[in-house]
C-alpha positions in Angstrom: 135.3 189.5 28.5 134.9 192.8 30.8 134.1 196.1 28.1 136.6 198.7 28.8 133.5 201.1 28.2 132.0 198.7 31.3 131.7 200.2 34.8 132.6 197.6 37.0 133.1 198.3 40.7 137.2 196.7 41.6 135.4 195.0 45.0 132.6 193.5 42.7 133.3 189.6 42.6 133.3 188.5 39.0 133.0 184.9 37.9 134.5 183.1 34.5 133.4 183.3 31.5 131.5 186.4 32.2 130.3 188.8 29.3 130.2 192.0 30.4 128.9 194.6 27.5 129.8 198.4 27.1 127.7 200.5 29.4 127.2 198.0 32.0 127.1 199.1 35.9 128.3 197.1 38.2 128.7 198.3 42.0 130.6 196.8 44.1 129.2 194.5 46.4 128.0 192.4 44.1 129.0 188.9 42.9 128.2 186.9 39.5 128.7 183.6 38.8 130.1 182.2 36.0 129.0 182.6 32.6 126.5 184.9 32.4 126.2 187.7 30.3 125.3 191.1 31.5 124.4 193.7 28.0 124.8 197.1 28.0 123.0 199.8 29.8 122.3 196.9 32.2 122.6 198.0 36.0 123.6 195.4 38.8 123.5 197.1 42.2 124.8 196.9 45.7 123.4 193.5 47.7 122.8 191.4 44.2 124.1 187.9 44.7 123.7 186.1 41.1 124.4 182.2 40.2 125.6 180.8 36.8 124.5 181.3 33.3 122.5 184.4 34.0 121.4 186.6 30.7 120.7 190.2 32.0 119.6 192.2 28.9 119.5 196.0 28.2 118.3 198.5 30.4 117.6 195.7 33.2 118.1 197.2 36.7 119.0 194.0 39.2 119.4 194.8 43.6 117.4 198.3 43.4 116.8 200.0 46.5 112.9 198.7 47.8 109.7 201.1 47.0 108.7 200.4 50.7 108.5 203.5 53.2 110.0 201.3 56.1 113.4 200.6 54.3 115.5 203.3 55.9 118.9 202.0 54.3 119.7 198.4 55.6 122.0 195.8 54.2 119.7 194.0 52.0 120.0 191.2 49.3 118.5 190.0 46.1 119.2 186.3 45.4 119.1 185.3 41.6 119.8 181.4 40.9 121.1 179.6 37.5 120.1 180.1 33.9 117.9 182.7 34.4 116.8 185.1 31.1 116.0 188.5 32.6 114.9 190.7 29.9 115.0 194.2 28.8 113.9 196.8 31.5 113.1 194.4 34.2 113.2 195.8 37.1 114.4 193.6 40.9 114.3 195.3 44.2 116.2 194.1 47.2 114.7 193.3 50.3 113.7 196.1 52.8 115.2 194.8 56.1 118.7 194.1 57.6 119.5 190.6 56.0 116.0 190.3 54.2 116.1 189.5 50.2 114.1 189.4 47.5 114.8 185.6 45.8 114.4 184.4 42.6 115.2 180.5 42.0 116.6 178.6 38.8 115.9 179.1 34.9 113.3 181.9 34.7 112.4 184.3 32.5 111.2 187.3 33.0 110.2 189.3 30.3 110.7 192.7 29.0 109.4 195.7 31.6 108.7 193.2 34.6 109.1 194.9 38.1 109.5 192.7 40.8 109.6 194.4 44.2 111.2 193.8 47.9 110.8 190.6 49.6 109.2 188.6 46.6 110.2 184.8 46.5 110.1 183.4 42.9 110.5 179.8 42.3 112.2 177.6 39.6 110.9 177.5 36.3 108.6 180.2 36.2 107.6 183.0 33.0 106.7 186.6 33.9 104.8 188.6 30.9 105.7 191.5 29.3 104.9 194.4 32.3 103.9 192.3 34.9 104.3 193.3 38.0 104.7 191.7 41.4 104.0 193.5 44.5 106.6 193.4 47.9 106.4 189.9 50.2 104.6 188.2 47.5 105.6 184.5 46.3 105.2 182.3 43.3 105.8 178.6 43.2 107.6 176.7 40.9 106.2 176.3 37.3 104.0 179.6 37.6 103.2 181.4 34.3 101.9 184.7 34.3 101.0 186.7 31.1 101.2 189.8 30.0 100.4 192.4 32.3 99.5 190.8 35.3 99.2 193.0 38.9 100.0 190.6 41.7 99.3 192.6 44.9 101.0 192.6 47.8 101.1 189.0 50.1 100.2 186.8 47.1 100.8 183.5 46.8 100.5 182.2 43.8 100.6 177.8 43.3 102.9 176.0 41.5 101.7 175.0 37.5 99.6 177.9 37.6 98.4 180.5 34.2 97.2 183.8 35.1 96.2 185.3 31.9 96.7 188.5 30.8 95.4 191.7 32.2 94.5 189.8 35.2 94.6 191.8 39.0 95.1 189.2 41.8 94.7 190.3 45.0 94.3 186.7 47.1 96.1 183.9 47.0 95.6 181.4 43.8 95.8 177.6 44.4 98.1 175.7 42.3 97.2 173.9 38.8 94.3 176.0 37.7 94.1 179.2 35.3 92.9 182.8 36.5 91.1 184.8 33.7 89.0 188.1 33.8 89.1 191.4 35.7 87.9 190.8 38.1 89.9 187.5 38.3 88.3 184.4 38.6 88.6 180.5 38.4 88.6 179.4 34.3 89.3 175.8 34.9 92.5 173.7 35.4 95.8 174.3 33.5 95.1 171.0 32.1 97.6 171.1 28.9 100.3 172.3 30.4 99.7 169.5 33.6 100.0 167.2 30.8 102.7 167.8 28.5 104.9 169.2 31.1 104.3 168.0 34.8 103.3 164.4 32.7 100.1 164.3 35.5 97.8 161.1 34.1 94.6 161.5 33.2 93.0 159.9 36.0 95.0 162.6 38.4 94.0 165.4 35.8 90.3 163.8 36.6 90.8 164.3 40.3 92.3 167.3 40.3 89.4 168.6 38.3 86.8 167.0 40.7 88.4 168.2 43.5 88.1 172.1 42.3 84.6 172.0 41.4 83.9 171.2 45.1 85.9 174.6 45.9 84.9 176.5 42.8 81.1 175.5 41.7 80.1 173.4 45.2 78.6 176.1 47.1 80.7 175.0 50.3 82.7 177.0 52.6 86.5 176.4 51.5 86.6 174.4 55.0 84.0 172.2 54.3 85.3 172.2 50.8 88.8 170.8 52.3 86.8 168.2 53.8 84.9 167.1 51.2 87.9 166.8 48.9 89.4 164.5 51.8 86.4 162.1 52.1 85.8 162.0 48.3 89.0 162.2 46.1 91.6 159.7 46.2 95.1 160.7 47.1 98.0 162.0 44.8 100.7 164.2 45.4 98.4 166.6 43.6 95.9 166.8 45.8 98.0 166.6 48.7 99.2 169.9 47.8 96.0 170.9 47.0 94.9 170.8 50.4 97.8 171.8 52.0 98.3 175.1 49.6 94.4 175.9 51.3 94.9 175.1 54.0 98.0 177.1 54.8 96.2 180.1 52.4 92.8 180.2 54.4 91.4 182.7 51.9 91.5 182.2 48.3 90.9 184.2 44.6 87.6 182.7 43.7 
């Protein structure tokens, strides 16, 4: 399944099943799980440790040294889970220090032109835009969709079940369930079909949810008194536990 027009390092560790196209690089400390398919003109580089049923497509350049002035040449990884569609031209940076990686989780797709740099921490389940881009030591929970491109800066956090629409430049951290539209960025509402259809949330939860953001959003409150006001007044879900907990932990939000 290896093309004899392939370059692929002998000390690379190859799975089964795995499709390797003419043109492919493959350096040597590398190892792939089983099954996945890695196209031509792909590159998979030194420190790139990838699970089963991976599709790398053309051009795609996976375990790149990091864009970050204090990576002077350490031993650094970039973690890539299962059944993950990584598109043409995506571009994957490695960590920047000695044992740091970049990670990104399970089933993913990232579409053509993404560039993910060093450190970034990518959940399960998550869609990248065409020429999005995701700045170092950033991290996206699971279920995250951003559109086309998107700019997350560097130290983002962006919540789980959240829509970043396209064109947007986020610079803070982004709670989860609700949807970022504009330039500048800003709070359009709560990802409400997607809750529904996908994550199954009821619509009394979907309710609270909602209530619970306009207290942050359109309350005039201080996020702290916000957090408190969300404690005295909406009921308890999972939701909204991680609601508070996400702002808590975030201390500054995108408004």
């Amino acid at each position: 399944m290896i093309s004899p027009l392939a370059y692929v390092d002998p000390a690379a560790k190859i799975g089964k099943n795995v499709t390797v196209q003419p043109f492919a690089y493959i350096e040597g400390d590398v190892e792939i799980g089983d099954d996945c398919v890695i196209m031509s003109g792909a590159r998979i580089l030194n420190g790139t440790r990838m699970g089963k049923e991976n599709q790398v497509h053309h051009g795609a350049v996976l375990g790149s040294t990091p864009q970050d002035f204090h990576y002077t040449g350490e031993n650094s990884f970039l973690s890539i889970g299962d059944k993950n569609c990584i598109r043409e031209n995506v571009v994957v940076a490695r960590g920047t220090h000695e044992g740091e990686l970049t990670r990104i989780g399970n089933e993913n797709f990232l579409m053509d032109g993404v560039h993910i740099c060093h450190d970034v921490q990518i959940g399960n389940h998550c869609v990248l835009g065409i020429h999005s881009m995701v700045a170092g030591e950033s991290k996206l929970d699971d279920c995250t969709i951003l559109s086309n491109n998107v700019i997350i800066q560097q130290n983002c956090r962006i919540g789980s079940w959240v829509l970043i629409q396209s064109g947007c430049r986020i610079s803070k951290h982004v709670p989860p369930y609700i949807i970022m539209a504009g330039n500048p960025a800003q709070y359009h509402g709560i990802n409400a079909v997607v809750l529904q259809h996908q994550h199954q949330v009821t619509d009394r939860v979907l309710r609270h949810i909602m209530n619970a953001y306009r207290l942050v959003y359109q309350g005039n409150f201080s996020l702290q008194d916000a957090v408190l006001k969300i404690e005295d007044q909406i009921p308890m879900s999972d939701e909204i536990r991680n609601i508070l907990s996400f702002i808590r932990e975030a201390k500054e939000i995108a408004k």
